[in-house]
Legacy VTK file of the C-alpha trace (Angstrom):
# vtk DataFile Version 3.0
C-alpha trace
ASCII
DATASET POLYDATA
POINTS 251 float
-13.456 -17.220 4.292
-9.873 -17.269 4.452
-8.031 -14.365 5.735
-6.781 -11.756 3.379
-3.441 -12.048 2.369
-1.423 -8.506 3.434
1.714 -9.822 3.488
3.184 -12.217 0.646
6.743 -13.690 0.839
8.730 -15.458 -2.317
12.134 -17.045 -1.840
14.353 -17.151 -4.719
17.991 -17.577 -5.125
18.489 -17.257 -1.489
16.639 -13.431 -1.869
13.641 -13.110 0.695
10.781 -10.838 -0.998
8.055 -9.816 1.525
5.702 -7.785 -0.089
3.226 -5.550 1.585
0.300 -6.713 -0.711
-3.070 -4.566 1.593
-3.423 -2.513 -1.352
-7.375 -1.549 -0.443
-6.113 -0.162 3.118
-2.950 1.658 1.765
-0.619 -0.988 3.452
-1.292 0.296 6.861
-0.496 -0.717 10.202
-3.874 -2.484 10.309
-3.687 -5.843 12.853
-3.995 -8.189 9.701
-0.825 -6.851 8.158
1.322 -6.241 11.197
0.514 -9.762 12.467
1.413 -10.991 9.289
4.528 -9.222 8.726
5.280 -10.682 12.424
4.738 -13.970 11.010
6.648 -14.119 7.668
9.772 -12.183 9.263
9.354 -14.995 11.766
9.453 -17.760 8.680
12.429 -15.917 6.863
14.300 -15.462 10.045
14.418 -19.654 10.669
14.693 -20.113 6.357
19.045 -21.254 6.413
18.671 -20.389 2.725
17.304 -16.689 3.082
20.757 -14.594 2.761
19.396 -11.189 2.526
15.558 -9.720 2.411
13.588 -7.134 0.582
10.905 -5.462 1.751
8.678 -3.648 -1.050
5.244 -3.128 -1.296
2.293 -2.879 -3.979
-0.350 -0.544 -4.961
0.169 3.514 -5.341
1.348 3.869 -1.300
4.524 2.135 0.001
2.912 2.429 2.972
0.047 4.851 4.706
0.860 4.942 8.225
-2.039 3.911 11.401
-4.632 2.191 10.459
-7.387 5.087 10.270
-10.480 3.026 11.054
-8.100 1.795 14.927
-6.938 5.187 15.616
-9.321 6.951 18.696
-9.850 3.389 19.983
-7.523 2.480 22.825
-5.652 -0.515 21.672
-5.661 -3.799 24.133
-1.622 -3.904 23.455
-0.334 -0.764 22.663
2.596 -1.926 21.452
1.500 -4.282 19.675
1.034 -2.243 16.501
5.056 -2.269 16.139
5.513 -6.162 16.248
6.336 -6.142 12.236
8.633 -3.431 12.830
10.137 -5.400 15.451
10.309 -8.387 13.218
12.254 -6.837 10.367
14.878 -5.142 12.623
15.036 -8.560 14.368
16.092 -10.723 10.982
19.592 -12.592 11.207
20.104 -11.125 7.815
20.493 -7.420 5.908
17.212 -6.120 4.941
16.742 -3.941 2.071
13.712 -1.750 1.844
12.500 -0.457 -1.511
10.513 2.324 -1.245
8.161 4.063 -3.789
5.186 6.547 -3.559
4.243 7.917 -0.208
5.790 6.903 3.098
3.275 8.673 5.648
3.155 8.974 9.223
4.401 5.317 11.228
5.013 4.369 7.273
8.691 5.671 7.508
9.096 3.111 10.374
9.576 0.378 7.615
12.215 2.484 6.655
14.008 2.777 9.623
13.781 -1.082 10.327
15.708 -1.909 7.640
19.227 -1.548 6.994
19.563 -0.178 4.241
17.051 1.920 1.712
16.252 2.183 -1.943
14.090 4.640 -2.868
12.318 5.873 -6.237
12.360 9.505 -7.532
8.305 8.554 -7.242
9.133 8.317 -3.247
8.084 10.550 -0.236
8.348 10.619 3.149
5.950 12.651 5.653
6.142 11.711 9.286
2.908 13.738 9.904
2.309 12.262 13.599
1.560 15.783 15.011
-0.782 16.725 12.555
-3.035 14.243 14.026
-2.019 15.440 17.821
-0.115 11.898 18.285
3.358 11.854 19.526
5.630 9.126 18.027
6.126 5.880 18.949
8.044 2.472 18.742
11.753 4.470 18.972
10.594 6.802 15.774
12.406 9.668 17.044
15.504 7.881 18.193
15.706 5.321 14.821
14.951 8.688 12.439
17.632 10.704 13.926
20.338 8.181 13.821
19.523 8.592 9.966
19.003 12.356 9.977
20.894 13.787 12.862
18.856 16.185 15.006
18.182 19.197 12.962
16.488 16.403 10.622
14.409 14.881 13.343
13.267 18.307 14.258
12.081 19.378 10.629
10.252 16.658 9.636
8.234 15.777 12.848
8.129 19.240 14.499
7.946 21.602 11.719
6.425 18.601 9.580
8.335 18.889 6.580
8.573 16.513 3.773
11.234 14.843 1.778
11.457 13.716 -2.107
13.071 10.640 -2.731
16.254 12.985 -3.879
16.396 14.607 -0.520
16.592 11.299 1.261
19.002 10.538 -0.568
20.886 13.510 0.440
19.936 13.684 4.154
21.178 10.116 4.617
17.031 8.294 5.087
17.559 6.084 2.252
21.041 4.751 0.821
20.140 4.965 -2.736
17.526 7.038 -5.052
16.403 6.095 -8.389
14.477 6.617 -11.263
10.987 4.591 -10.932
12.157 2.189 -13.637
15.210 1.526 -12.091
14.274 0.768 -8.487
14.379 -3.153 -8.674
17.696 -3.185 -10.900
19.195 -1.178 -8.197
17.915 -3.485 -5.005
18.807 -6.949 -7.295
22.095 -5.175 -7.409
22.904 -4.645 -4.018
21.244 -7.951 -3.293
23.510 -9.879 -5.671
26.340 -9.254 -3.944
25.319 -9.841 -0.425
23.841 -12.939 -1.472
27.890 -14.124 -3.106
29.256 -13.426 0.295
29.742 -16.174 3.227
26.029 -16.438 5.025
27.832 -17.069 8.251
30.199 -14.042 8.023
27.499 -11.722 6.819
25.045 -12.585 9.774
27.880 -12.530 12.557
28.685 -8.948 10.960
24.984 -7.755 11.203
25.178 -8.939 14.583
27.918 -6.925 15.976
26.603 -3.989 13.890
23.681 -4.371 16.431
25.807 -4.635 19.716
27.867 -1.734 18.591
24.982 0.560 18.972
25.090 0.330 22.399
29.087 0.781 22.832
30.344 4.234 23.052
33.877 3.249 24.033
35.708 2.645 20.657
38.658 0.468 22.108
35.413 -1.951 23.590
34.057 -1.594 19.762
37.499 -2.750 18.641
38.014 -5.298 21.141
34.116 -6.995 20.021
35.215 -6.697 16.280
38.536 -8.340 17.289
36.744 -11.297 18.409
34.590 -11.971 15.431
36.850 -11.254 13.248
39.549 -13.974 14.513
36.604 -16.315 14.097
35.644 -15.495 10.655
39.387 -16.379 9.828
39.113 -19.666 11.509
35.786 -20.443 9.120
36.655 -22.418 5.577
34.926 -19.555 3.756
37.944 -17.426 4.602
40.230 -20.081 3.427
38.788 -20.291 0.244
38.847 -16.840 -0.797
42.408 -16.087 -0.103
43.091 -19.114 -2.249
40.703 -17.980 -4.990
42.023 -14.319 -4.805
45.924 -15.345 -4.878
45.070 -17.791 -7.856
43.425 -15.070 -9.975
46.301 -12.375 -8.738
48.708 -15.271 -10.361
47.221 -15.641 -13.670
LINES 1 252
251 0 1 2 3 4 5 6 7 8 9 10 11 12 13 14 15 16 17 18 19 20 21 22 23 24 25 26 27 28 29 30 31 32 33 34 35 36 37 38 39 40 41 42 43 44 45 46 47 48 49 50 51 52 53 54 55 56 57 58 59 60 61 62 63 64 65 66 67 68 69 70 71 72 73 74 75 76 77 78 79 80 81 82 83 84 85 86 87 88 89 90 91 92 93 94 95 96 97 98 99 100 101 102 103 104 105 106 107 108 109 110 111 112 113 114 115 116 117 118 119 120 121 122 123 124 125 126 127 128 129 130 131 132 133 134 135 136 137 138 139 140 141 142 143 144 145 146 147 148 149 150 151 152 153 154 155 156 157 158 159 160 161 162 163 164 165 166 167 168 169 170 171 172 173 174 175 176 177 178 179 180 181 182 183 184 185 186 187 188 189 190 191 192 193 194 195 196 197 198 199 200 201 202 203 204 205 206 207 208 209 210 211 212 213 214 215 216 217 218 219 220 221 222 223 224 225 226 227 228 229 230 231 232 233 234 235 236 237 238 239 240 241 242 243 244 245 246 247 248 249 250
């Protein structure tokens, strides 16, 4: 039989859509849908016509967390549960998740691998590792609180609080929250205008976004921008839009 399709991805004007599809299993973190995740991340990453990705999922649950019928059974790789995690943060190109319905446990980990978040007023988000006894993994603690800030960090996986899609919004998890209805006119929105901008310029920026977590000097920071920034002004996509925006300031 052919193997169960967890993980579905549609191309269209120059939009990756990778869909978590294991609706039966909750989307979790089972080895079929983290080692296809891997994979189609892997296929949008080499796609020169993918400007810009969304990652959204189907069924009730954006996404459950572990896998329940793995967890108590030592893993062979023990890392190898946060390949697609690994995979989405590793894309050339912005990712956009769009989140609805629950986000439990390693769940919010899709969140924090993409770049930016859209969630529903339908959305939650429960970290809930110590409930089971399990300590975080995959850079959980370090990813959430670069969203949260520490006091955030503390609440939801200490004290094991919970968040509506509202109070993301508000403690900076997710960019944007929306009505239900409104959660894919919202993502096509953001997406429209990434996918208008120079491909080159937008990667290269994404890239240095990446480096600069690691700088904590800010003349170095402004020294790396300096560099990319003289090359985007070398590229014929910055040529063009000066001339287009001093034509339409002439009119």
């Amino acid at each position: 039989m052919p193997e169960h399709r967890a993980v579905t991805v549609e191309v269209a004007d120059h939009v990756a859509w990778i869909t978590l599809d294991d609706v039966e299993r909750r989307n979790s973190l089972n080895p079929v849908l983290v080692a296809q995740l891997a994979a189609a991340c892997g296929e949008v990453g080499q796609d020169p016509e993918v400007r810009v990705a969304v990652l959204r999922a189907n069924g009730p649950v954006f996404a459950a967390g572990g896998d329940v019928h793995a967890l108590g059974t030592p893993a062979e790789d023990p890392i190898g549960v946060y390949a697609g995690f690994r995979a989405l943060e590793a894309l050339p190109v912005p990712v956009v998740a769009a989140v609805h319905g629950p986000t439990i446990g390693a769940g919010v980990s899709f969140v924090l691998a993409c770049d930016v978040a859209v969630a529903a007023e339908s959305a939650t988000f429960d970290p809930r590792f110590l409930d089971l006894a399990i300590h975080p993994g995959g850079g959980h603690l370090w990813k959430l609180e670069q969203r949260v800030g520490r006091q955030g960090v503390a609440a939801l996986v200490l004290l094991g609080d919970t968040l509506t899609g509202r109070q993301a919004q508000e403690s900076g998890l997710v960019w944007r929250c929306v009505p239900d209805g409104g959660l894919d006119a919202e993502v096509r929105r953001l997406t429209r205008k990434v996918v208008r901008r120079a491909p080159e310029v937008v990667r290269r920026a994404k890239s240095t976004m990446r480096l600069s977590r690691a700088i904590t000097d800010p003349r170095m920071a402004a020294e790396v921008e300096q560099i990319h920034q003289e090359w985007s002004m070398r590229q014929p996509a910055f040529t063009a839009a000066v001339a287009d925006l001093r034509a339409r300031l002439a009119r």
